[in-house]
TIZAZA-68124 format. One line per 10 residues: number of its first residue (from 1); their letters; for each residue x, y, z of C-alpha. Coordinates in nm, 3 decimals, always signed. Last residue first. Example, Ala and Ser with C-alpha at 12.3 -4.5 7.8 and 13.67 -1.06 7.14 Angstrom:
<rs>
2 = sa = +1.367:-0.106:+0.714; +1.230:-0.450:+0.780
</rs>
This chain:
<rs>
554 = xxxxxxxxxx = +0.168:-12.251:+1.513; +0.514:-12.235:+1.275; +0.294:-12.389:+1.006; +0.073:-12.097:+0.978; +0.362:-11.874:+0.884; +0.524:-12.067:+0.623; +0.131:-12.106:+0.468; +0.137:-11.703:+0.456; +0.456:-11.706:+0.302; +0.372:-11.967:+0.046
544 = xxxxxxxxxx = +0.029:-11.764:-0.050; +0.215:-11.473:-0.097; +0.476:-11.623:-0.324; +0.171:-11.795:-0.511; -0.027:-11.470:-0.554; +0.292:-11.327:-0.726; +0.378:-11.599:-0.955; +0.011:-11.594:-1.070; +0.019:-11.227:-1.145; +0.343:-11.284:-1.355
534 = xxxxxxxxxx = +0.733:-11.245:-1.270; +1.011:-11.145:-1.413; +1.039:-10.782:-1.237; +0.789:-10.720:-0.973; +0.543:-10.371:-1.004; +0.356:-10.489:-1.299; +0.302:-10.826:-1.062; +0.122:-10.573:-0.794; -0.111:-10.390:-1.029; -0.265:-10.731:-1.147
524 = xxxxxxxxxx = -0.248:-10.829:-0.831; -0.505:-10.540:-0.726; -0.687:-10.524:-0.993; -0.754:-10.858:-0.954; -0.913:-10.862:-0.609; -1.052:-10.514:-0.635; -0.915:-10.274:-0.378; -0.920:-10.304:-0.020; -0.628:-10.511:+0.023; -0.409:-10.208:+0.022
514 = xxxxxxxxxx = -0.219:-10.170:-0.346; +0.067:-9.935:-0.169; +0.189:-10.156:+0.052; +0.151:-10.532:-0.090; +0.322:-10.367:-0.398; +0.655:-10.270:-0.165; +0.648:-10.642:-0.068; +0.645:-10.773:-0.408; +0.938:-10.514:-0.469; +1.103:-10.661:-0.210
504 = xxxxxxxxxx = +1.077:-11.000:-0.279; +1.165:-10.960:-0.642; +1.527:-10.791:-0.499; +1.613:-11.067:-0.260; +1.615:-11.314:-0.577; +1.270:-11.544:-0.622; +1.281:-11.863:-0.823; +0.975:-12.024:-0.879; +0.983:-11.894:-1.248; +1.254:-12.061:-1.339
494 = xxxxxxxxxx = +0.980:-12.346:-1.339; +1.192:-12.603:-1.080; +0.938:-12.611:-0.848; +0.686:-12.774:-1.112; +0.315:-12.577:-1.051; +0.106:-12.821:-0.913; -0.211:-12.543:-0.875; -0.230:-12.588:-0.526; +0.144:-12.496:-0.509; +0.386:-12.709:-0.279
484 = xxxxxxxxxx = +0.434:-12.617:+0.074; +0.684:-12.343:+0.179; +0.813:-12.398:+0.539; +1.032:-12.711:+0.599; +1.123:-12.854:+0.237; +1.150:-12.429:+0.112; +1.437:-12.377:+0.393; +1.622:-12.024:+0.227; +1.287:-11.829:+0.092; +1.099:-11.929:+0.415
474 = xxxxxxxxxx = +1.384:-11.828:+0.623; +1.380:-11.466:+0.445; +0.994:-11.445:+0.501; +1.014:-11.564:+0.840; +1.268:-11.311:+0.955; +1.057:-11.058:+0.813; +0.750:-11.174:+1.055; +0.975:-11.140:+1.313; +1.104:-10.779:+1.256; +0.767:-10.682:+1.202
464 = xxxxxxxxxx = +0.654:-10.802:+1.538; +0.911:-10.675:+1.720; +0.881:-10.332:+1.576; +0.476:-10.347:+1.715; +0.615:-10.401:+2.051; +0.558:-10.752:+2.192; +0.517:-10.683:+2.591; +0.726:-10.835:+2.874; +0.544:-11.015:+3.180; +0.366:-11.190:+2.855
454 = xxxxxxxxxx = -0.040:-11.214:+2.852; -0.028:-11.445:+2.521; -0.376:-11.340:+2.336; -0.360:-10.928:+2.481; -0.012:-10.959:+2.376; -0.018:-11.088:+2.026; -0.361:-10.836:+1.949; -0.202:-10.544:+2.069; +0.098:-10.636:+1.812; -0.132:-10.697:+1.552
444 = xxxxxxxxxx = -0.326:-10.377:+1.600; +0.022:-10.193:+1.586; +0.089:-10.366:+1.283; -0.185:-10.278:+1.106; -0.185:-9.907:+1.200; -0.438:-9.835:+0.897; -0.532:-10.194:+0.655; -0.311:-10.180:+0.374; -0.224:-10.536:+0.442; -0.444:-10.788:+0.616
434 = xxxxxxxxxx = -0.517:-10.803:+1.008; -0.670:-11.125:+1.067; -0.459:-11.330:+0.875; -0.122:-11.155:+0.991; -0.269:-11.125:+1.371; -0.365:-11.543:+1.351; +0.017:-11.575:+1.251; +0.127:-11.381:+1.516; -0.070:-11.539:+1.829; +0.063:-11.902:+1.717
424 = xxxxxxxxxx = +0.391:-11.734:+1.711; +0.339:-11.578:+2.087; +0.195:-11.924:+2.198; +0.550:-12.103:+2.012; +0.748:-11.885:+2.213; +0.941:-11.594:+2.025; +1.278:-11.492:+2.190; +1.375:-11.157:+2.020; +1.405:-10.976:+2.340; +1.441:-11.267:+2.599
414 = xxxxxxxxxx = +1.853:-11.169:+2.616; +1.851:-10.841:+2.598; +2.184:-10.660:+2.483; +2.346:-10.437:+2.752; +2.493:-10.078:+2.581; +2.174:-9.934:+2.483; +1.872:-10.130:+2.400; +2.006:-10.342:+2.045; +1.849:-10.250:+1.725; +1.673:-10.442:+1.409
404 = xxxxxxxxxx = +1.402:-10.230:+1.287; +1.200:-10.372:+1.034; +0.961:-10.148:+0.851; +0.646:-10.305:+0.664; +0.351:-10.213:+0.419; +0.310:-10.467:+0.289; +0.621:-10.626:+0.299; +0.912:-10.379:+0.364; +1.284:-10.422:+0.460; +1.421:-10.128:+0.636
394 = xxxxxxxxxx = +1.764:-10.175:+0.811; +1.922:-10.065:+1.154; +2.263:-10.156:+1.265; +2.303:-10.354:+1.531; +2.567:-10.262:+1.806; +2.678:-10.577:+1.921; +2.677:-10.681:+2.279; +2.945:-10.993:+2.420; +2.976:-11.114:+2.706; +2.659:-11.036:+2.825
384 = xxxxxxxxxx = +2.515:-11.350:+2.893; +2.305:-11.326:+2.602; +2.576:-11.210:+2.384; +2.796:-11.481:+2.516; +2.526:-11.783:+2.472; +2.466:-11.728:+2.114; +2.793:-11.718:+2.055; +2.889:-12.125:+2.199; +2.561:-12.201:+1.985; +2.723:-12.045:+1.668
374 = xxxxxxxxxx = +3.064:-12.207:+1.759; +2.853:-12.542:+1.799; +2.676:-12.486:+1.479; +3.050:-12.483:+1.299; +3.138:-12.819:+1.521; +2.835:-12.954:+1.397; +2.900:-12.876:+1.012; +3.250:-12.964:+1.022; +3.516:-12.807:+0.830; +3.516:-12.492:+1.034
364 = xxxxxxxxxx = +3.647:-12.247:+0.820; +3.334:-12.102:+0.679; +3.184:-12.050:+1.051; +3.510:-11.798:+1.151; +3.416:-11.594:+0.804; +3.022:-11.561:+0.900; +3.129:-11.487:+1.295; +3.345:-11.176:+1.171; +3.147:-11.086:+0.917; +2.846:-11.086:+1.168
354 = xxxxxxxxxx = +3.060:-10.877:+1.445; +3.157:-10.620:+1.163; +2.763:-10.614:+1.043; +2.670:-10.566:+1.409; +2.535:-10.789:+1.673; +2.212:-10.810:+1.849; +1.946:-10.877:+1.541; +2.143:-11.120:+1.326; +2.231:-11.296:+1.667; +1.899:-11.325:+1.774
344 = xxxxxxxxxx = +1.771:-11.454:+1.427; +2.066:-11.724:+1.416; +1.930:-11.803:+1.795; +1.544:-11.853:+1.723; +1.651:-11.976:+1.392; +1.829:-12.265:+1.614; +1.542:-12.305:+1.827; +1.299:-12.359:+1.482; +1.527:-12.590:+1.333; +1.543:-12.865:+1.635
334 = xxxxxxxxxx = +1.634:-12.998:+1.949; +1.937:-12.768:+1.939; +2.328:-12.793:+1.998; +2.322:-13.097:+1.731; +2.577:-13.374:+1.775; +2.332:-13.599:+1.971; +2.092:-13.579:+1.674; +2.286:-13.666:+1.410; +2.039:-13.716:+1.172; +1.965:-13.335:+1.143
324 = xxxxxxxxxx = +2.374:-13.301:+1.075; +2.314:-13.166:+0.657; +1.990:-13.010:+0.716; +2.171:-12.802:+1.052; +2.468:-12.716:+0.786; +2.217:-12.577:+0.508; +2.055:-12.382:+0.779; +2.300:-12.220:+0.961; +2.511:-12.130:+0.673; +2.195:-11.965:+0.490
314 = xxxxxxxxxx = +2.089:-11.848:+0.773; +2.451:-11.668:+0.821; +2.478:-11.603:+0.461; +2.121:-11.438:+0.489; +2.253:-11.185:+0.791; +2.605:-11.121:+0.624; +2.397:-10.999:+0.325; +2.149:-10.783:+0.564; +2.436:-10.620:+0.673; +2.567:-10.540:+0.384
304 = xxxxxxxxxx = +2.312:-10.440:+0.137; +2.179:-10.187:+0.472; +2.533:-10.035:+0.498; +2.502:-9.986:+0.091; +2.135:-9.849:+0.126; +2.262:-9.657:+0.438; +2.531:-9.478:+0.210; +2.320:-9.426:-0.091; +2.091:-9.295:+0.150; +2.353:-9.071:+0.282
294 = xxxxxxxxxx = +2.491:-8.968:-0.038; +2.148:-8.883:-0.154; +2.081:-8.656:+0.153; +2.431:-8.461:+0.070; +2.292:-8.444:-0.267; +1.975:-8.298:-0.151; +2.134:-8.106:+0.115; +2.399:-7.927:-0.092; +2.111:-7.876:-0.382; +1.919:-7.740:-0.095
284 = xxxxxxxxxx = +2.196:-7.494:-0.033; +2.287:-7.344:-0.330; +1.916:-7.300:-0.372; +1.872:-7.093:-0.068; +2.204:-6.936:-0.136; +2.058:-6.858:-0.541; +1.730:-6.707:-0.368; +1.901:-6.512:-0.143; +2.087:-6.334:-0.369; +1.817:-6.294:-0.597
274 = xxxxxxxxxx = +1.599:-6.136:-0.302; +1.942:-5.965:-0.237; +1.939:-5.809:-0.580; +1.590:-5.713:-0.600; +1.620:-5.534:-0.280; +1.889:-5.302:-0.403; +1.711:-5.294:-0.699; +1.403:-5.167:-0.507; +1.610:-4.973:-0.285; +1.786:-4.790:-0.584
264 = xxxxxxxxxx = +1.471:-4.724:-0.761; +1.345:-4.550:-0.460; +1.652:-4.368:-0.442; +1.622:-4.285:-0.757; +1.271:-4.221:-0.747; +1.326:-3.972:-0.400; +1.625:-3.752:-0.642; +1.363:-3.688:-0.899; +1.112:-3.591:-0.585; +1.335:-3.351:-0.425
254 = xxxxxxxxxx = +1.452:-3.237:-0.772; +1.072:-3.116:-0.799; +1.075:-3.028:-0.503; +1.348:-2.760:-0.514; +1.243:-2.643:-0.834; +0.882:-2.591:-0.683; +1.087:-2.419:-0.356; +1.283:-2.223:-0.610; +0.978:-2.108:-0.854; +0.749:-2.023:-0.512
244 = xxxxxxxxxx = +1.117:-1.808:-0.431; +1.100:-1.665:-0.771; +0.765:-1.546:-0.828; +0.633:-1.559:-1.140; +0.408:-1.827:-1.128; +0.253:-1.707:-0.779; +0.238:-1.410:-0.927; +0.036:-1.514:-1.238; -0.226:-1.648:-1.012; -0.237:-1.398:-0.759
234 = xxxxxxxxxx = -0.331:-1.160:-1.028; -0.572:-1.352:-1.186; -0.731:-1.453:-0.873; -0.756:-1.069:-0.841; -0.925:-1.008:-1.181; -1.137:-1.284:-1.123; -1.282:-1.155:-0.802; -1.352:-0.800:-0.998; -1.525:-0.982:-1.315; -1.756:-1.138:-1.050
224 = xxxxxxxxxx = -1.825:-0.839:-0.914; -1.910:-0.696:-1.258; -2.121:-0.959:-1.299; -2.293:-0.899:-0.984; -2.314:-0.533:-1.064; -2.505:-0.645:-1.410; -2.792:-0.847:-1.211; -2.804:-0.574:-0.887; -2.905:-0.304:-1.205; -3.156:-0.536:-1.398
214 = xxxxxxxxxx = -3.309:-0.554:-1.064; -3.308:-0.173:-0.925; -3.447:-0.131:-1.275; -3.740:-0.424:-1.204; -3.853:-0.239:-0.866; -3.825:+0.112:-1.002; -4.084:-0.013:-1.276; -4.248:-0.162:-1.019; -4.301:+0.107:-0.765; -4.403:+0.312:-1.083
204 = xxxxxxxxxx = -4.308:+0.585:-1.308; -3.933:+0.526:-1.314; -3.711:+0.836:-1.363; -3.617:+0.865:-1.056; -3.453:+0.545:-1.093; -3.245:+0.663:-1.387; -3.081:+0.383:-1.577; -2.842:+0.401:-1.867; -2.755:+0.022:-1.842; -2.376:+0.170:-1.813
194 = xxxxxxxxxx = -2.456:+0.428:-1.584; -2.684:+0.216:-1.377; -2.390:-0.080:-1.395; -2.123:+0.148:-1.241; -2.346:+0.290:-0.982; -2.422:-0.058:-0.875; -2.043:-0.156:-0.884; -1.989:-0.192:-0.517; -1.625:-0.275:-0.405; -1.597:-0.466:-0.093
184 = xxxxxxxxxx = -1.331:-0.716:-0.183; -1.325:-1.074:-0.025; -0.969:-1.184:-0.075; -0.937:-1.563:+0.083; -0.672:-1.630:-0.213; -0.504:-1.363:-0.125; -0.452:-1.425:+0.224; -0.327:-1.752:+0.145; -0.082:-1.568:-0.128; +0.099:-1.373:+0.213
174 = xxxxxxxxxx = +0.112:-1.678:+0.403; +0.256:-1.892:+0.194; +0.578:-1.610:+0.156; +0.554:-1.577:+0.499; +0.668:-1.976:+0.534; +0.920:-1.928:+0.246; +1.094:-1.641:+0.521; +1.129:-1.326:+0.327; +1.510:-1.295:+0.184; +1.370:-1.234:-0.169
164 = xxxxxxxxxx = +1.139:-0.986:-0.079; +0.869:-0.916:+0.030; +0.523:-0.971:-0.116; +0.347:-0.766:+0.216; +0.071:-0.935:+0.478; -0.229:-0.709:+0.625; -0.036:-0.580:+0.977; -0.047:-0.199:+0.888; -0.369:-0.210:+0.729; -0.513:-0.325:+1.036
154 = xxxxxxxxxx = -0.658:-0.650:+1.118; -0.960:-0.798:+1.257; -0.983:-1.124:+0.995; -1.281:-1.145:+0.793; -1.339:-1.523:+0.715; -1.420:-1.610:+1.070; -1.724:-1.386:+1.043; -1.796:-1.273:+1.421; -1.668:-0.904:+1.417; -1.852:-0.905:+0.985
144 = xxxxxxxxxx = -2.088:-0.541:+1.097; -1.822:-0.419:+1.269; -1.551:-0.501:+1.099; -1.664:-0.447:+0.784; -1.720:-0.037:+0.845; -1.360:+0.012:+0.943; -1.245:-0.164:+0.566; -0.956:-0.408:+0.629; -1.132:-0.743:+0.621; -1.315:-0.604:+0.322
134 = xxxxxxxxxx = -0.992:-0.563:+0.095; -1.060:-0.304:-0.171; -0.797:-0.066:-0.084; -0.565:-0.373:-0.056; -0.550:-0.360:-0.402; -0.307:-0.100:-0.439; -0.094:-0.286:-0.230; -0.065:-0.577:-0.431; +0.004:-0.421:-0.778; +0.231:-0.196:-0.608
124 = xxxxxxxxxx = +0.426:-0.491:-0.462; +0.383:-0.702:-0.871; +0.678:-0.501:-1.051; +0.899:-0.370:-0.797; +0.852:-0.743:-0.631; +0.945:-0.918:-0.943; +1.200:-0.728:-1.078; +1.503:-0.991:-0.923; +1.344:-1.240:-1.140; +1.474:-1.063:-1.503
114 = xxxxxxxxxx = +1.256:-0.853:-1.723; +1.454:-0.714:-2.014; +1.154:-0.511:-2.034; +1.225:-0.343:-2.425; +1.264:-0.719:-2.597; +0.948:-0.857:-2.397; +0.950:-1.223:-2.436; +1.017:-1.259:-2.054; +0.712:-1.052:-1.951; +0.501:-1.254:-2.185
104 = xxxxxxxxxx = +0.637:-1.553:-2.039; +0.591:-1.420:-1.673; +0.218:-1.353:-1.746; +0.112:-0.993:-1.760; +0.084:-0.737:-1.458; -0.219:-0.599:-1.360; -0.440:-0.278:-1.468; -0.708:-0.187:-1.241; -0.569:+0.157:-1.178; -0.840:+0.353:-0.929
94 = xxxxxxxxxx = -0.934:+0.692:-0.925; -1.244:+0.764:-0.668; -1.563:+0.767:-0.844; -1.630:+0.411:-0.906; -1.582:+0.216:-0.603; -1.434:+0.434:-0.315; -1.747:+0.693:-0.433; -2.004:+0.382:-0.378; -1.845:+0.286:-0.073; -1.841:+0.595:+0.057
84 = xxxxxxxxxx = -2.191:+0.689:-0.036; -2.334:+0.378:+0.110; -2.071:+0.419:+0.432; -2.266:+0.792:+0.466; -1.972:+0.973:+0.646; -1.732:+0.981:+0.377; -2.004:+1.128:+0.153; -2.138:+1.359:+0.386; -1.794:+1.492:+0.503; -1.638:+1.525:+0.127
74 = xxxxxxxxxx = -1.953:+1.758:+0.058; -1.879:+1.967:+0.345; -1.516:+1.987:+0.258; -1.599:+2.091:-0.091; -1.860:+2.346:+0.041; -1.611:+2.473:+0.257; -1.426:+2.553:-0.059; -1.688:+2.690:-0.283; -1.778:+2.971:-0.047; -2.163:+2.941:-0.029
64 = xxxxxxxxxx = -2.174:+3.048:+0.320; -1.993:+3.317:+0.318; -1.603:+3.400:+0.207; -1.600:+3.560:+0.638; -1.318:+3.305:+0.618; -1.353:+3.135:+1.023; -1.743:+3.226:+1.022; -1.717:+3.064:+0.705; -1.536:+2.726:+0.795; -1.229:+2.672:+0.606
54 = xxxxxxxxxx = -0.980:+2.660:+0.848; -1.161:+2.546:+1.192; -1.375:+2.333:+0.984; -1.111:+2.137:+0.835; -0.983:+2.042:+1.245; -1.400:+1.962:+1.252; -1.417:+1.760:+0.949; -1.055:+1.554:+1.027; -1.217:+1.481:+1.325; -1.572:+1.346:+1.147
44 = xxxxxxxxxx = -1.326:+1.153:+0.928; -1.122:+0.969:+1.186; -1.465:+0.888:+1.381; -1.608:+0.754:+1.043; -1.294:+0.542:+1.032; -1.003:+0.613:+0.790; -0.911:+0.326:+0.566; -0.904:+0.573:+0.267; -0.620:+0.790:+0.492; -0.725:+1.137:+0.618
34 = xxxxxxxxxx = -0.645:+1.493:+0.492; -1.031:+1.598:+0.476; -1.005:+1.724:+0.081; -0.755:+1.450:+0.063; -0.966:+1.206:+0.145; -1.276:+1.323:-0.087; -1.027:+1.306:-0.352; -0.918:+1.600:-0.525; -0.868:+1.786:-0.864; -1.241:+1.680:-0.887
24 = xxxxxxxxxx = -1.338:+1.846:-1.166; -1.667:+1.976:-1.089; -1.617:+2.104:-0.715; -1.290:+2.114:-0.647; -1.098:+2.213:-0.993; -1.378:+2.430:-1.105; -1.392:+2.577:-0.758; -1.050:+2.738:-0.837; -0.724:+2.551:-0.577; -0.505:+2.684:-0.371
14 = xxxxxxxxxx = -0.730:+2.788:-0.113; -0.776:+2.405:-0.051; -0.439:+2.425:+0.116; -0.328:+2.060:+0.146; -0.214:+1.802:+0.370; -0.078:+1.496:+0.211; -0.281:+1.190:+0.332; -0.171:+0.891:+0.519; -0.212:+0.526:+0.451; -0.307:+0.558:+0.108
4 = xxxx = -0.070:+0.810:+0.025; +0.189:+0.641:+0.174; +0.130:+0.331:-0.096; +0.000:+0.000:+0.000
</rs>
C-alpha cells in the first residue's frame, strides 16, 4: 500500500479554483479531509472539525456558499454515509485496475529485459493497491462481519506484504493464502446504472423502479464477479512468477527426482538380495539334496551289507543243521525252529563287523556240527553279556512293513527276540486277521499278540515286524520245511519259482501301496507290474507260500 493511502498529504484548498474542487475533482474526498481511505467515520468526522476550523465561514468571512467549505462539506457527507463511501471508493475515486502480464510474456518482452530480481517492484504496487478493496480491512466491515471467521480484525499496517527475496518461504505462503481468501468490498451498482443508462427517478411506478433496481443488482454482480477474477488472476500469475514459489517448486521437484532414484535404488537393491538369497537358498538345498542322496546311498550300501552277512549266516546255519539233522546228539538244538530262534537273535544283536566276523570264523570250520557249535557257543555270550553288538538298523518292507533291528543301549537283551511257540501261534492269527493296507496294522497286531499271550514283557509293534521278516527270508532259504507245494502243481523247478532278494522286495513294496481293499484282480494285477520277471500268478503264489510258512510255525 502506498503512503498516500495510509496517510494523506495536507493541502491548502485555497489553492485551488472551484472548477478544480467542485466539478473536476482535482481531489479526492480524502484528501479534501487529509485522512487515509481506511479512515474510520470517527477519523473523518475529526478531520471535518480540524477542516472546519480553516475553512469554515465564520472562520473566512467567504460566506456560506464559499466553494471551498462546500468541498469539505460535501467530502464529510459522503465519507460519512458508508453507502456513499463505498459507492465513491468504487467508481468515483481513481483507481488503476491494470495488472501485470504472465511471466512468459514478460520474458519475451525485448524493451523489459525482465529478469526475477523485478518481481517485487513489478507485482508490490500491484498488491498494495488492491488492498484498498480488501473487506477485512475496511472500518465499516468489521463491525458489521466481528464474528465472520473469514474477515480477519486487522489493520492495514499488519495485512501481509510480497517481500522480498530474503522473506521467510513460510511468509511467503502466508501472504498468497490471504489472497486467495480476498473478499473485496467494491460496489459496482453505480457502475452498472450508468452503463444500463438507468435513472430510478425516472421510473413511473413502484415496479418499474422495482425491475431497474433488478436489472441493475444483475449487471453489478457480474461486474463483481469480473472484480474476483481479476484478483485470482493476479495472484495467479504471481505465484508463477515469483522466484522463491519457482525455487521451492524447483526444489521439489529435484526432491522428488532424487526420491525415485533412491526408490529405484532400494528396489534394486532389494531385488538383488531377493536374488541373492534365492541362489544361497538354492545353493543350499542342492547341498542337502545331494548330501541326503549320499547318505541314502550310504545306508542303502550299509543296509546291502548287513542284511547280506545276515542271509549267509541263515543260509550257513541252515544248510549245515539239514546236513547233521540225523545226528541228533551232535546238534546244539532240538530242532530248526530253536536254532533260527538263535541265528535270528544274533542277526538282530550284533553288528555287520561282528556278523562278518562270525560268517568268516563259521566257513572255516570243516564240520558242520562243530561250525553250529561255535554259533551255539555265541549265542550264549551275547546273552550272557559277554558280548553286545551294536546292530545296525535296516528297512525291509512287505506290505507295508519297517524292520528295525536295534540293540537297547549298551546291555543286549537276552528274551528280546525270543518268540514262544503261543506268541507265534498269536502272530500268525494277527497276519490273517489283520491284512495289508489296513491303517496301523501292525500296531493292531501287536495289541492283538499280547492281549492273546499275557507276557510279563510286551511284543512291541517293531518286534513283530522284525519277526514276521525273519520268516519271510527263512521261508525263501528252507523251502522242504516252510513253503508247501502250489495248489495249482506248478513244477518247483519253473525258473519262475525262483525269487532273488530284490523280487521280494518289490512284491512287498506292492503289498503296501495296493491295500487289500481294492478289487481282487486289480489289485495283483497292479502288484506283478510292479515285480520284475514275474506274472500275477507268480505273485499270488509267493504270498500264498509265506502265509502257509507262517501258519505252520503254530
Amino acid at each position: 500500500m502506498t503512503s498516500s493511502d495510509n496517510k494523506a498529504k495536507p493541502v491548502n484548498l485555497f489553492d485551488y479554483s472551484e472548477e478544480e474542487l467542485l466539478q473536476h475533482n482535482a481531489l479526492t474526498h480524502y484528501e479534501i479531509l487529509n485522512v487515509p481511505v481506511f479512515a474510520t467515520t470517527d477519523d473523518v468526522k475529526k478531520a471535518y472539525r480540524k477542516s472546519s476550523l480553516k475553512y469554515h465561514p465564520d472562520k473566512t468571512g467567504r460566506g456560506e456558499d464559499d466553494y471551498v467549505f462546500l468541498a469539505v462539506k460535501a467530502a464529510y457527507d459522503t465519507l460519512t454515509d458508508s453507502a456513499k463511501r463505498q459507492a465513491y471508493d468504487s467508481t468515483v475515486m481513481p483507481f488503476d485496475d491494470e495488472i501485470p502480464p504472465p511471466r512468459s510474456q514478460l520474458l519475451q518482452d525485448p524493451l523489459l529485459l525482465y529478469q526475477d530480481e523485478d518481481f517485487y517492484d513489478l507485482f508490490g504496487p500491484v498488491f498494495e493497491r488492491n488492498l484498498r478493496f480488501d473487506a477485512r480491512l475496511r472500518p465499516e466491515n468489521h463491525k458489521k462481519n466481528k464474528n465472520n471467521s473469514n474477515l480477519q480484525k486487522t489493520s492495514a499496517s499488519k495485512a501481509p506484504t510480497l517481500g522480498d527475496a530474503n522473506t521467510p518461504i513460510e511468509e511467503v505462503h502466508a501472504f498468497y493464502e490471504y489472497w486467495v481468501h480476498f473478499e473485496s468490498w467494491r460496489d459496482y451498482s453505480q457502475t452498472a446504472a450508468d452503463e444500463l443508462e438507468i435513472d430510478q427517478e425516472n421510473a413511473e411506478s413502484r415496479y418499474e423502479k422495482r425491475w431497474l433496481q433488478k436489472e441493475i443488482d444483475r449487471r453489478a454482480k457480474q461486474l463483481k464477479r469480473q472484480e474476483m477474477a481479476r484478483i485470482q488472476l493476479l495472484v495467479e500469475r504471481a505465484s508463477e512468477a515469483d522466484p522463491r514459489l519457482r525455487k521451492e517448486r524447483l526444489e521439489r521437484q529435484q526432491a522428488k527426482v532424487e526420491a525415485a532414484k533412491q526408490r529405484e535404488l532400494e528396489a534394486e537393491r532389494r531385488k538383488q538380495e531377493l536374488i541373492e538369497a534365492e541362489k544361497r537358498e538354492e545353493e543350499r538345498l542342492e547341498q542337502e539334496k545331494q548330501q541326503k542322496v549320499a547318505e541314502k546311498m550310504a545306508r542303502e550300501q550299509e543296509k546291502k551289507m548287513i542284511r547280506k552277512e545276515r542271509q549267509q549266516l541263515r543260509r550257513m546255519t541252515s544248510s549245515s543243521f539239514e546236513s547233521v539233522k540225523d545226528k541228533a546228539n551232535e546238534l546244539p538244538w532240538k530242532d530248526l525252529y530253536d536254532m533260527s530262534v538263535d541265528v535270528d537273535f544274533l542277526c538282530a544283536s550284533l553288528s555287520f563287523t561282528q556278523l562278518k566276523e562270525i560268517n568268516t570264523k563259521y566257513e572255516s570250520h570243516e564240520d558242520h556240527a562243530k561250525a553250529l557249535q561255535f554259533v551255539q557257543e555265541k549265542v550264549k555270550r551275547v546273552k550272557e553279556g559277554e558280548e553286545c553288538g551294536n546292530a545296525d538298523q535296516s528297512t525291509e518292507s512287505n506290505g507295508g512293513i519297517t524292520a528295525g533291528m536295534s540293540n537297547n543301549g549298551n546291555k543286549c537283551s537276552a528274551t528280546s527276540n525270543l518268540w514262544s511257540q503261543e506268541e507265534m501261534s498269536a502272530l500268525a492269527k494277527g497276519i490273517k486277521k489283520f491284512p495289508a493296507g489296513g491303517a496301523n496294522r501292525w500296531d493292531q497286531i501287536a495289541n492283538y499278540v499280547n492281549n492273546l499271550c499275557r507276557q510279563d514283557v510286551p511284543r512291541t509293534r517293531q518286534e513283530c515286524i522284525d519277526k514276521y521278516n525273519a520268516l519271510a527270508r527263512e521261508t525263501k532259504n528252507t523251502d522242504s520245511t516252510t513253503v508247501e507245494e502250489p495248489k495249482n502243481g506248478a513244477d518247483n523247478g519253473d525258473e519262475n519259482s525262483e525269487w532273488t532278494a530284490e523280487q521280494d522286495q518289490q512284491l512287498q513294496d506292492g503289498l503296501t501301496k495296493f491295500p487289500a481293499t481294492m478289487d481282487k484282480n486289480e489289485r495283483w494285477a497292479s502288484i506283478a507290474k510292479g515285480v520284475t520277471g514275474k506274472s500275477k500268478k507268480d505273485c499270488v503264489q509267493r504270498f500264498k507260500a509265506i502265509r502257509e510258512a507262517l501258519k505252520n510255525r503254530k
